[in-house]
VEXDREN-2710 file (C-alpha; in Angstrom, 1 decimal):
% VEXDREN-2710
k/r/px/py/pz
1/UNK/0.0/0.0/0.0
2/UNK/1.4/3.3/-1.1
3/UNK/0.3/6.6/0.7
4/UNK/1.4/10.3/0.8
5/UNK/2.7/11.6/3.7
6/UNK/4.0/14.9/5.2
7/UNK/6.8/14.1/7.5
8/UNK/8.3/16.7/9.6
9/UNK/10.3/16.7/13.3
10/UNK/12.7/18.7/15.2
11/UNK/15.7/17.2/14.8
12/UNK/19.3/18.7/16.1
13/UNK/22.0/17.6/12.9
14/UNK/25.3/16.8/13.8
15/UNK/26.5/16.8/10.3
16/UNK/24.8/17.3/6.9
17/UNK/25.3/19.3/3.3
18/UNK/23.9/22.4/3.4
19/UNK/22.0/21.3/0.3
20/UNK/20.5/17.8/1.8
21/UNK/17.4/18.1/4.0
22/UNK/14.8/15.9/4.4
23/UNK/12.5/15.8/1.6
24/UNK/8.6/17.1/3.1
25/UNK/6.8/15.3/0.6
26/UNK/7.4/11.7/-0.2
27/UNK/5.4/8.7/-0.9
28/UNK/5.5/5.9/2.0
29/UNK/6.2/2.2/0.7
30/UNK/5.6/-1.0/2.8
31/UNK/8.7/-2.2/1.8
32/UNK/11.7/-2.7/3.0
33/UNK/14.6/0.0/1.5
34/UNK/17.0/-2.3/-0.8
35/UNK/20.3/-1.1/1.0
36/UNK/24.0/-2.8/1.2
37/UNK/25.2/-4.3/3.6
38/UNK/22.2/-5.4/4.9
39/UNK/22.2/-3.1/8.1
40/UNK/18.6/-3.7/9.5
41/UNK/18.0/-4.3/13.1
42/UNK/21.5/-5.4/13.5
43/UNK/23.5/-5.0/17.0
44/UNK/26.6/-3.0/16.7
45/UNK/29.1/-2.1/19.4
46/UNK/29.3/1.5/21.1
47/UNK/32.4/1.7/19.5
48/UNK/32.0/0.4/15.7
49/UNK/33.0/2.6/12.8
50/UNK/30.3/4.3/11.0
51/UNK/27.6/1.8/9.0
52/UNK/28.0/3.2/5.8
53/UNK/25.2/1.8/2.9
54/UNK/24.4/2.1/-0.7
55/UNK/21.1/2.0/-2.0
56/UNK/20.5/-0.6/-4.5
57/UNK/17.6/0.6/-6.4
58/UNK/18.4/0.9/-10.2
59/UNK/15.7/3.6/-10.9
60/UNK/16.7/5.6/-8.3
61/UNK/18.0/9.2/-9.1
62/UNK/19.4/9.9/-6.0
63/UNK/19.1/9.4/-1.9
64/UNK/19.1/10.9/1.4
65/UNK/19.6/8.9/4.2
66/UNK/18.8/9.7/8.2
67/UNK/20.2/8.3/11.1
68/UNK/18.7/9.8/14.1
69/UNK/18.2/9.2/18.0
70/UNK/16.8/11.5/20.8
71/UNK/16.7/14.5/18.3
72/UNK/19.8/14.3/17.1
73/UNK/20.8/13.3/12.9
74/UNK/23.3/12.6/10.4
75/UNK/21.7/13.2/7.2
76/UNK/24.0/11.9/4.1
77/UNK/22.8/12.7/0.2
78/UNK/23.2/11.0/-2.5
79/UNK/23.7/6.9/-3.5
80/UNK/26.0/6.1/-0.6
81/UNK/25.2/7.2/2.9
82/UNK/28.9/7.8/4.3
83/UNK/28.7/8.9/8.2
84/UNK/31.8/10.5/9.2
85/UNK/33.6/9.1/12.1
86/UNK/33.4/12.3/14.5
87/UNK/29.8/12.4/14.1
88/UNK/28.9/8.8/14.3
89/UNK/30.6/8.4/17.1
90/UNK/28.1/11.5/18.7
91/UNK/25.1/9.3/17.8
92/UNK/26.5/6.3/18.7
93/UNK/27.0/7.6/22.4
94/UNK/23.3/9.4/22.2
95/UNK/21.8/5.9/21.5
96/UNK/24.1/3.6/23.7
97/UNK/21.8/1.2/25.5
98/UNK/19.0/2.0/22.4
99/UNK/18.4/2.5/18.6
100/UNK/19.3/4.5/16.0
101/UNK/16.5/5.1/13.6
102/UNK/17.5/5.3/9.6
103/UNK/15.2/6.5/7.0
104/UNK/15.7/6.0/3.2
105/UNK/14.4/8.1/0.9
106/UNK/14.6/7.2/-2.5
107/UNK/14.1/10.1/-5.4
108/UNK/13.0/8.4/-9.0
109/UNK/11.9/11.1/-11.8
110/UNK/10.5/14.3/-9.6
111/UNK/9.2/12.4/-6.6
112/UNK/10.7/10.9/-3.2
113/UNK/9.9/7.6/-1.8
114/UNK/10.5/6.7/1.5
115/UNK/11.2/2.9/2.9
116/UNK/9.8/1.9/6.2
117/UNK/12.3/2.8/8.9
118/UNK/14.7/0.6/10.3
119/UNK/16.9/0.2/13.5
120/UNK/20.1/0.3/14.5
121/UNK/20.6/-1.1/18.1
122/UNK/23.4/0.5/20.2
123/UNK/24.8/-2.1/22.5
124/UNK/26.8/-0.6/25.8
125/UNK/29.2/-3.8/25.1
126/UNK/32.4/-2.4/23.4
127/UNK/34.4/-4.7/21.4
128/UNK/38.3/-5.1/20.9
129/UNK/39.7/-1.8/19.2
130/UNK/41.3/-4.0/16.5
131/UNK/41.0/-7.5/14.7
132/UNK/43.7/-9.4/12.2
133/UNK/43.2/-11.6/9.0
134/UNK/44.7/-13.1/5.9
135/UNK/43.9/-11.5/2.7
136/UNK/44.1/-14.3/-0.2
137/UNK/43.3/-14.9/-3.5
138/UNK/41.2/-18.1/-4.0
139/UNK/44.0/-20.8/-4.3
140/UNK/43.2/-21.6/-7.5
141/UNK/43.9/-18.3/-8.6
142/UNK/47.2/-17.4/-7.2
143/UNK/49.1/-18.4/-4.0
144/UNK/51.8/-16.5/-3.1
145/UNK/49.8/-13.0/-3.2
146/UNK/48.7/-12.8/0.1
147/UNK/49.2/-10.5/3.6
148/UNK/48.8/-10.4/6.9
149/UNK/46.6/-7.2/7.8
150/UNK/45.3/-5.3/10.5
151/UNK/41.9/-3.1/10.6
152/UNK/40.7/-0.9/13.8
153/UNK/37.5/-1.7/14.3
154/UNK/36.9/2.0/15.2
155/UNK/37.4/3.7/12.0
156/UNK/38.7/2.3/8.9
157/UNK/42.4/2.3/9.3
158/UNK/43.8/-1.0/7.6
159/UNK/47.6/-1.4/7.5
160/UNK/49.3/-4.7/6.3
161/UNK/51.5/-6.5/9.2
162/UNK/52.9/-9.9/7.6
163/UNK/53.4/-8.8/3.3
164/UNK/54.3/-12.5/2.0
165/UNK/56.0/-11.0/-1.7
166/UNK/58.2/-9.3/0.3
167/UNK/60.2/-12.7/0.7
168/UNK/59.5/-14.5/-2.2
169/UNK/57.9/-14.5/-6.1
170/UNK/55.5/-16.8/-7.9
171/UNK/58.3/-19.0/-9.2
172/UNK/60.0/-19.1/-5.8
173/UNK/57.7/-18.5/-3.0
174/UNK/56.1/-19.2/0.3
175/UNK/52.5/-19.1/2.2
176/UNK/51.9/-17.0/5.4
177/UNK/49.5/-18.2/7.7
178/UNK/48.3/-19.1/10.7
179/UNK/48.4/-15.7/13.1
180/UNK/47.7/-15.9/16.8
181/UNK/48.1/-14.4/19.7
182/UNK/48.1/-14.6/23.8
183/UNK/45.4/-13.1/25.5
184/UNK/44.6/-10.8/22.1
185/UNK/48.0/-9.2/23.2
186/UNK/49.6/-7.7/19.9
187/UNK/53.1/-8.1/21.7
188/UNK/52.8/-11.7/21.9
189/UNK/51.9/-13.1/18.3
190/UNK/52.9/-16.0/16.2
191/UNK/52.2/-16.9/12.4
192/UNK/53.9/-19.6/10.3
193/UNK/55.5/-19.3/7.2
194/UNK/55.8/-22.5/4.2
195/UNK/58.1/-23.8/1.8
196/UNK/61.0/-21.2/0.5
197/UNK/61.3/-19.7/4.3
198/UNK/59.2/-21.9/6.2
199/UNK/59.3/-21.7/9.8
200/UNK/57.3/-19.8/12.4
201/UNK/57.9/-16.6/13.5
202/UNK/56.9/-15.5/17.1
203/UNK/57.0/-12.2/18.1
204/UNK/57.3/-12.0/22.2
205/UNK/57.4/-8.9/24.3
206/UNK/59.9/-7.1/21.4
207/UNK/61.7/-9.8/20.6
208/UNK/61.4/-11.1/17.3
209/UNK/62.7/-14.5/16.1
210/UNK/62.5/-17.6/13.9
211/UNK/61.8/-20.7/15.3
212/UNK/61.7/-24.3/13.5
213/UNK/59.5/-27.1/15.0
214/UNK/60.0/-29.8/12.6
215/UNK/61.8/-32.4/14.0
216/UNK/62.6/-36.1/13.5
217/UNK/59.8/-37.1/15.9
218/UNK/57.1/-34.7/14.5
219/UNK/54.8/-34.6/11.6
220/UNK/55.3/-31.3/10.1
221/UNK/56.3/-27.5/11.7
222/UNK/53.9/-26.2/13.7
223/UNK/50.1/-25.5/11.9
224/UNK/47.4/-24.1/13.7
225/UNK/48.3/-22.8/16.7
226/UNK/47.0/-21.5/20.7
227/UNK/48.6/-19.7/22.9
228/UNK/48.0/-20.8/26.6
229/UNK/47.0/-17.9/28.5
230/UNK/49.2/-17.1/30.8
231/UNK/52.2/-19.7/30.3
232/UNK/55.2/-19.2/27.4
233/UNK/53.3/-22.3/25.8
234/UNK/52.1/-22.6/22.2
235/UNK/49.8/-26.1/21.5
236/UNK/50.5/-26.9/17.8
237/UNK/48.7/-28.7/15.6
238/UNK/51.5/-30.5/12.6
239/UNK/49.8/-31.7/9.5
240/UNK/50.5/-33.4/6.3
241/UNK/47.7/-31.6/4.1
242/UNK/47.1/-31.8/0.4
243/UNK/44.1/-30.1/-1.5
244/UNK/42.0/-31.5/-4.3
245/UNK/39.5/-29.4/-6.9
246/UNK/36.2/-31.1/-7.1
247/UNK/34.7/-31.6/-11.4
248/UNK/31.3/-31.4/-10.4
249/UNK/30.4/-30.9/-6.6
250/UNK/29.5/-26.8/-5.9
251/UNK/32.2/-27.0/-3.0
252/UNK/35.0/-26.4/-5.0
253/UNK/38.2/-27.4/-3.4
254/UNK/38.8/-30.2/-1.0
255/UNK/41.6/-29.8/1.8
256/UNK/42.3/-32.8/3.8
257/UNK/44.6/-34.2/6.4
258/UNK/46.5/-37.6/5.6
259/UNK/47.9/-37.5/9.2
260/UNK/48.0/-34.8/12.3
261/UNK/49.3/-34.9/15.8
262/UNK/49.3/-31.9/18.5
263/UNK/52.5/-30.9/20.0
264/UNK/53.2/-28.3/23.1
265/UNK/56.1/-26.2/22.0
266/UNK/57.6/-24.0/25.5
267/UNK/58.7/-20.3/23.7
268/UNK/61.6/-19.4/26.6
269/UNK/63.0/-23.1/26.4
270/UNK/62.6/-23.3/22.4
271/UNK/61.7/-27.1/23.6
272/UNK/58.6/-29.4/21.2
273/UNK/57.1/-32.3/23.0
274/UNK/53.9/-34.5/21.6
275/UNK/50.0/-33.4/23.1
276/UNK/48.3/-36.7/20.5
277/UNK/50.4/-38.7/17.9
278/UNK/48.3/-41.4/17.7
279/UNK/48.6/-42.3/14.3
280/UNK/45.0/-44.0/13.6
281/UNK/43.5/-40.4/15.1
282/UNK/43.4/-37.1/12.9
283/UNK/44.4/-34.1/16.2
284/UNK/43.7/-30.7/14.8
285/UNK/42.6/-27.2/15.9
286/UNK/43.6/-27.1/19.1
287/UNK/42.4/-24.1/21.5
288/UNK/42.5/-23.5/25.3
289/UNK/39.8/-23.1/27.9
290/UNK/40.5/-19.6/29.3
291/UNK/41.7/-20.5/32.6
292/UNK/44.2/-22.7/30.9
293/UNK/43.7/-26.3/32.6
294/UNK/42.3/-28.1/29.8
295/UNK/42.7/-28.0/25.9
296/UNK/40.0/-28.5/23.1
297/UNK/40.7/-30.0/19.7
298/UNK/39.1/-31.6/16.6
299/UNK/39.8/-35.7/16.1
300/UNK/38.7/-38.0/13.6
301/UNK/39.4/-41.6/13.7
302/UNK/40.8/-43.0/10.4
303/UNK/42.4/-46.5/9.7
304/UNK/44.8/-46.1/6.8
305/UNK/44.8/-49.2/4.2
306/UNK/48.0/-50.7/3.0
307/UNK/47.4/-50.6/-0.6
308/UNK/47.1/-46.8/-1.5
309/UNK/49.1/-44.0/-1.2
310/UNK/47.8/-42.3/2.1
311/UNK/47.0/-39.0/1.1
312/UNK/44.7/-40.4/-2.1
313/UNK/43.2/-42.8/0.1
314/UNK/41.9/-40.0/2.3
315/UNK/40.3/-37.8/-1.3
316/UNK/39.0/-41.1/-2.2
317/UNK/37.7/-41.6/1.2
318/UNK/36.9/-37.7/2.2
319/UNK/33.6/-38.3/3.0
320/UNK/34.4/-40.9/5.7
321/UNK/36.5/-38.5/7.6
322/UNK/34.1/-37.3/10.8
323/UNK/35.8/-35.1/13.5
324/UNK/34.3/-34.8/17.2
325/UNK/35.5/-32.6/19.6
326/UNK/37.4/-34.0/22.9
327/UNK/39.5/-32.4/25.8
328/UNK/42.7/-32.8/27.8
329/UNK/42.8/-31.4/31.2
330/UNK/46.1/-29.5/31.7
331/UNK/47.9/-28.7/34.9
332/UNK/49.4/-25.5/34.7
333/UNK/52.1/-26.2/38.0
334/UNK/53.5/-29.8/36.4
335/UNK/52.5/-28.9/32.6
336/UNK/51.2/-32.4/32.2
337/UNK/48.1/-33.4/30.1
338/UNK/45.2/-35.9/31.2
339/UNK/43.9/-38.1/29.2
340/UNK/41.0/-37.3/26.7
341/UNK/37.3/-36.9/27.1
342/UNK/34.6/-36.7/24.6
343/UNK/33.4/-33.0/24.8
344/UNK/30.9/-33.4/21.5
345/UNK/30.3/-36.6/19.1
346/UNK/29.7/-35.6/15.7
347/UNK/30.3/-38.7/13.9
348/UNK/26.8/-40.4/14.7
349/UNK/24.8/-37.3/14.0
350/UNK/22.2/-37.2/11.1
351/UNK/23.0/-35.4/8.3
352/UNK/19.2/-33.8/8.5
353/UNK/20.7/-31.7/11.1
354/UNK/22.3/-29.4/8.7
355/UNK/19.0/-29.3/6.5
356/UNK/21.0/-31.9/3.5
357/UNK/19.2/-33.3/1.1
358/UNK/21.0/-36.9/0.8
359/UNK/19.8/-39.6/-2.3
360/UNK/19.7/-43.0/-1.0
361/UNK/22.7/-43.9/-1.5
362/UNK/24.4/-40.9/0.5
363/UNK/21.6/-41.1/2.9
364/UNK/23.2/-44.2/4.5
365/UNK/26.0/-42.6/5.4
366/UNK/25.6/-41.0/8.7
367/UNK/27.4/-38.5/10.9
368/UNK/28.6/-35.1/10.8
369/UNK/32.0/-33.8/11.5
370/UNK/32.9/-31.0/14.3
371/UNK/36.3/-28.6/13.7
372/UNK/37.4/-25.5/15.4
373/UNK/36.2/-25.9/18.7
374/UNK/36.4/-22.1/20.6
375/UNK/35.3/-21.2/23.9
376/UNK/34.1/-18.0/25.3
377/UNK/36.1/-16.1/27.6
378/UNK/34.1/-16.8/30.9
379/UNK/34.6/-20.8/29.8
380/UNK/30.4/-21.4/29.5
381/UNK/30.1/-21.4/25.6
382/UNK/31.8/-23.8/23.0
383/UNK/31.1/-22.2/19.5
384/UNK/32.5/-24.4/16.9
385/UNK/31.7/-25.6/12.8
386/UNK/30.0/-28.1/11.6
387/UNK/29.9/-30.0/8.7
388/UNK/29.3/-32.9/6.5
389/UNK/33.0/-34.3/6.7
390/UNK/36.4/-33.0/6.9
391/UNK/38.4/-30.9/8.3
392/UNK/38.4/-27.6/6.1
393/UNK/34.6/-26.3/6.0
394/UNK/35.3/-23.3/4.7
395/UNK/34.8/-24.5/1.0
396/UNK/31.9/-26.7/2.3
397/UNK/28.6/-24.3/1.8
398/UNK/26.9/-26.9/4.5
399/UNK/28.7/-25.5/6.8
400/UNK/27.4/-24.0/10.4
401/UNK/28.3/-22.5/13.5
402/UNK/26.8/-24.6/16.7
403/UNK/27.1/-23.3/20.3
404/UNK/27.2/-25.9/23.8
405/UNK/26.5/-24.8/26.6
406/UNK/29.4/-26.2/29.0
407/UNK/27.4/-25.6/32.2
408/UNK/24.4/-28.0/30.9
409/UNK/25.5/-30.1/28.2
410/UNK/22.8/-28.2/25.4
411/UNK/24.1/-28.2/22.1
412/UNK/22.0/-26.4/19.1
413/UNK/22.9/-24.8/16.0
414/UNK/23.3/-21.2/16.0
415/UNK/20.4/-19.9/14.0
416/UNK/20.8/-16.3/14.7
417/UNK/24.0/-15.8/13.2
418/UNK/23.8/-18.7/10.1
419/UNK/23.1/-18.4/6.9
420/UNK/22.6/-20.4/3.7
421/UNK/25.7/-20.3/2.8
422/UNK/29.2/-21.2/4.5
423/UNK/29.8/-20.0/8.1
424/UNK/33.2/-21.2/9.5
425/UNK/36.3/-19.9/11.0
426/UNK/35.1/-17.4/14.4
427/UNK/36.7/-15.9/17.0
428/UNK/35.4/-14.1/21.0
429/UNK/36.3/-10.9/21.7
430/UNK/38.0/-10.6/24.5
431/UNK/35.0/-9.8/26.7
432/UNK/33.2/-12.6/25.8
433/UNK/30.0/-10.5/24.4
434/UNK/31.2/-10.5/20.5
435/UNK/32.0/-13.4/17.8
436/UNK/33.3/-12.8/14.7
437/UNK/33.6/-15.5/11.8
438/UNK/34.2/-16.1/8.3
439/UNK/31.1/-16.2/5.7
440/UNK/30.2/-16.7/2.0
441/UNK/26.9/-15.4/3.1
442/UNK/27.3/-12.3/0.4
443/UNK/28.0/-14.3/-2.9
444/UNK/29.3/-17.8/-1.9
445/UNK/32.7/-17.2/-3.4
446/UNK/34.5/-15.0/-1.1
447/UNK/34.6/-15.3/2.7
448/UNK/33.9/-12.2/4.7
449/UNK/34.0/-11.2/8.2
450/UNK/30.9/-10.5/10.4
451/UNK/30.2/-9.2/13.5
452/UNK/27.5/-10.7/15.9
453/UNK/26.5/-9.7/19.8
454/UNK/26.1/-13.1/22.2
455/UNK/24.5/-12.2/25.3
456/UNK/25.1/-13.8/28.6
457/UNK/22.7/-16.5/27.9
458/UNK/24.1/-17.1/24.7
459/UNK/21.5/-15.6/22.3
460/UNK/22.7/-14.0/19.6
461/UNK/22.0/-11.0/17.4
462/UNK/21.9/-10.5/13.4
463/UNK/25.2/-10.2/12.3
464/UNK/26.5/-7.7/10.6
465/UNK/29.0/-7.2/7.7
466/UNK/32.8/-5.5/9.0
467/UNK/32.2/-1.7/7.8
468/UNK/33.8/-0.1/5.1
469/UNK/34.5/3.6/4.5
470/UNK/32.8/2.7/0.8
471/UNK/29.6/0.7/1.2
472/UNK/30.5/-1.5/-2.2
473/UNK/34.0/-2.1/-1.0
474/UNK/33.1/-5.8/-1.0
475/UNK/31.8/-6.1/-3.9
476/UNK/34.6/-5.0/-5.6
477/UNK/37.2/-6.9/-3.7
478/UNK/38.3/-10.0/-4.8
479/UNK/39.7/-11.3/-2.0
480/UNK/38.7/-13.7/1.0
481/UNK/39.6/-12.7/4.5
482/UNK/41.0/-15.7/6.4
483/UNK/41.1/-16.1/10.0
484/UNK/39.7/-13.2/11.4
485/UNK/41.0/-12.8/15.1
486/UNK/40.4/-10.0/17.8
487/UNK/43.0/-8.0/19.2
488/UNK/43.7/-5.7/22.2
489/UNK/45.6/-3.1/19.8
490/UNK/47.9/-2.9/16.9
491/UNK/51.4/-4.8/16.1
492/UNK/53.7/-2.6/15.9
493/UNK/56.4/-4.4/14.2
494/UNK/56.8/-3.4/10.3
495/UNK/56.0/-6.1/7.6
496/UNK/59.8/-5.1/6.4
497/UNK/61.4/-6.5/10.2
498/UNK/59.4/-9.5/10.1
499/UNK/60.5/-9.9/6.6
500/UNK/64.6/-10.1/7.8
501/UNK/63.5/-12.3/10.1
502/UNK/61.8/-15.2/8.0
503/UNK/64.6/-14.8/5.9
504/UNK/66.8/-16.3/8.2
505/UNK/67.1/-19.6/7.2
506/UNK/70.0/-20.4/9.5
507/UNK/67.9/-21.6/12.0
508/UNK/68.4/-25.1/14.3
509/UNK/65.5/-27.5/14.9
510/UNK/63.4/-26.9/18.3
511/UNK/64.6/-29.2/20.7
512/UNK/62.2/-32.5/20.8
513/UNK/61.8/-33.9/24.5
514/UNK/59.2/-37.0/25.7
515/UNK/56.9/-37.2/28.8
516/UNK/54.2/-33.7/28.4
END
């Protein structure tokens, strides 16, 4: 139903053109305004740049947007409604604890149409000043082309930390990945470097220096890593992993384990020991409870036959490989693991859980398969993936986030923050009251990160897409943001000092020791 209206209030503007006001006579629509990112009735930190949009209606001449609270506004003309930071962050304090109102007007030929109004909701939660991530290329396109990057959450202020062609070209290169860090303290960070300067570089309290953790009684170097919380201790994951490219399934690449143990690896002693080697059991993603006496990772059981090469037999056999979750209790004083406990068993689940539609044939095959098991900081929540099979579920569109409660036992998929499409790597701020994650939610080719508030109960809100000073920057950017990860503040090291550093290949094998 389509009305006329007369619209007018007394509104204080922080900012606006002095040509853009409000239009007084508009038509109202019913509908929804068509804007990007999809901004409506999301939950945004206190302290979140400016939600920038861009209205996506081809007809339209031109736009005025209105974000408003307690008689106060920001009106933006034109397309793209661009806050600037200074005055966002006015409203945002005028509406902590409440809404923000925006109102779309859409001019087409000489008259203005304007969309039902929609909220903004102002949590009093802050959230970390700054988060990290990979920027790649999908790996079929290029490999080598990749950084390291950092992005304050408060404006839009991106710098790159880890710049991978710095130490190598296409012809002769390497991979950067893999960045962590202890407590979301930027002093204390790690990220691991393959093939031409492999090794893993940790950065700890200033000190900057190559370390190598392959030995003759471990798989690999150290993969994916966790930093205990308080202790010099990093929990490694080492894996032999190969990829595949799928002819004709719509989740395009396969990545797969052929074997993976955990090992503990003590920064101040530059000593490796082995967590799991158990070579019929696939140990991976490996992550601390916050108080540091226990540790969480991913396992799937997998006999190896005799006839085939290992790493084909596990493509061939990809969609046998389930993961559950287990725990090791840890005792900070000795440093010495218990044994393991089932935390979540994924591999007797129905595949009807993640809404698949299985032929006969694939219907007999049961169970799903748990990976990257992370726990909120007051130790209640376990938010983790969950898939089909395997172990890399960000190429499988299946893929969900679930939450367990730890108090009760409840386990149930995380509706408010899923999406048809892939939903997979995530991270807690460091207050417990924000996730962010990794989603193909926007075109099912590139991951992007979004922002989602968990309350104390767990519920959580519509997430929403990580600002950008342009409202189509991700549409244009053809690049996937890998492991998104909150921290306290920004590294400080130059991507040219890590640089010297990984190019040191000069450097001795950690020293391997028995009995953790």
């Amino acid at each position: 139903m389509m009305k006329k209206l007369l619209f007018g209030t007394l509104l204080t503007a922080l900012a606006a053109c002095s040509d853009v006001s409000v239009p007084e006579t508009y038509t109202q629509s019913d509908a929804q305004a068509p804007i990007y990112p999809d901004y409506a009735d999301v939950t945004v930190p206190i302290n979140i740049a400016p939600l920038t949009l861009q209205l996506m209606q081809a007809n339209a001449d031109d736009a005025i947007v209105r974000y408003s609270c307690q008689g106060e506004e920001i009106l933006c003309g034109g397309m793209k409604a661009q806050p600037s930071i200074d005055d966002w962050r006015l409203l945002t304090q005028k509406a902590k604890g409440s809404d923000i109102t925006v109102e779309v007007y859409a001019k087409s030929g000489n008259g203005w149409t304007r969309y039902q109004p929609f909220a903004i909701h102002v949590s009093p939660d802050s959230i970390d000043p700054y988060i990290s991530y990979r920027l790649i290329s999908p790996s079929y396109v290029t490999y080598e082309e990749l950084t390291l990057n950092q992005r304050c959450l408060e404006n839009y202020d991106e710098q790159v930390m880890v710049d991978n062609m710095l130490c190598g070209t296409e012809s002769n290169g390497q991979c950067v990945n893999c960045h962590n860090y202890q407590m979301y303290n930027p002093q204390r960070m790690q990220f691991h470097a393959r093939q031409r300067h492999g090794g893993t570089v940790i950065a700890y309290d200033g000190i900057i220096r190559k370390v190598n953790l392959k030995t003759d009684s471990t798989i690999s170097a150290g993969v994916y890593p966790t930093w205990h919380p308080t202790l010099p201790l990093i929990v490694y994951s080492t894996n032999l992993t190969s990829q595949s490219f799928h002819t004709r399934n719509p989740n395009k690449i396969e990545v797969a384990d052929a074997n993976s143990d955990l090992i503990i690896y003590d920064v101040e002693k530059d000593e490796v020991a082995n967590v799991e080697a158990d070579p019929q059991e696939f140990e991976c993603y490996p992550f601390w409870a916050p108080d540091g006496q226990a540790l969480y990772y991913s396992s799937a059981h997998f006999e190896h036959h005799d006839t085939i090469n290992p790493t084909i037999e596990v493509f061939m056999r990809a969609t046998d490989v389930k993961y559950d979750i287990y725990r090791k209790s840890f005792d900070p004083q000795t440093r010495r693991f218990g044994p393991r406990e089932m935390v979540f068993q994924a591999d007797s689940l129905s595949p009807a859980l993640l809404g698949l539609q299985l032929d006969s044939l694939e219907a007999v095959k049961t169970g799903l398969s748990a990976t990257l098991p992370r726990i909120s900081p007051d130790g209640r929540f376990l938010l983790f993936t969950l898939g089909r099979y395997g172990v890399f579920h960000i190429w499988h569109h299946e893929a969900d986030l679930w939450l367990m409660d730890l108090t009760t036992g409840d386990v149930r998929s995380f509706d408010e923050i899923n999406s048809p499409d892939t939903e997979s790597y995530h991270s807690w701020s460091s207050n417990g009251r924000w996730v962010i994650f990794s989603s193909r939610r926007t075109d099912g080719n590139y991951t992007r990160p979004f922002i989602a508030h968990v309350d104390a109960d767990g519920h959580g809100s519509k997430p929403f897409e990580l600002p950008q000073a342009d409202p189509n920057y991700h549409r244009e950017f053809m690049k996937s943001y890998n492991i998104p990860e909150f921290m306290r503040g920004p590294v400080t090291i130059t991507p040219q000092q890590f640089a010297d550093v990984l190019k040191n290949d000069d450097v001795k094998p950690a020293r391997f020791v028995s009995g953790k």
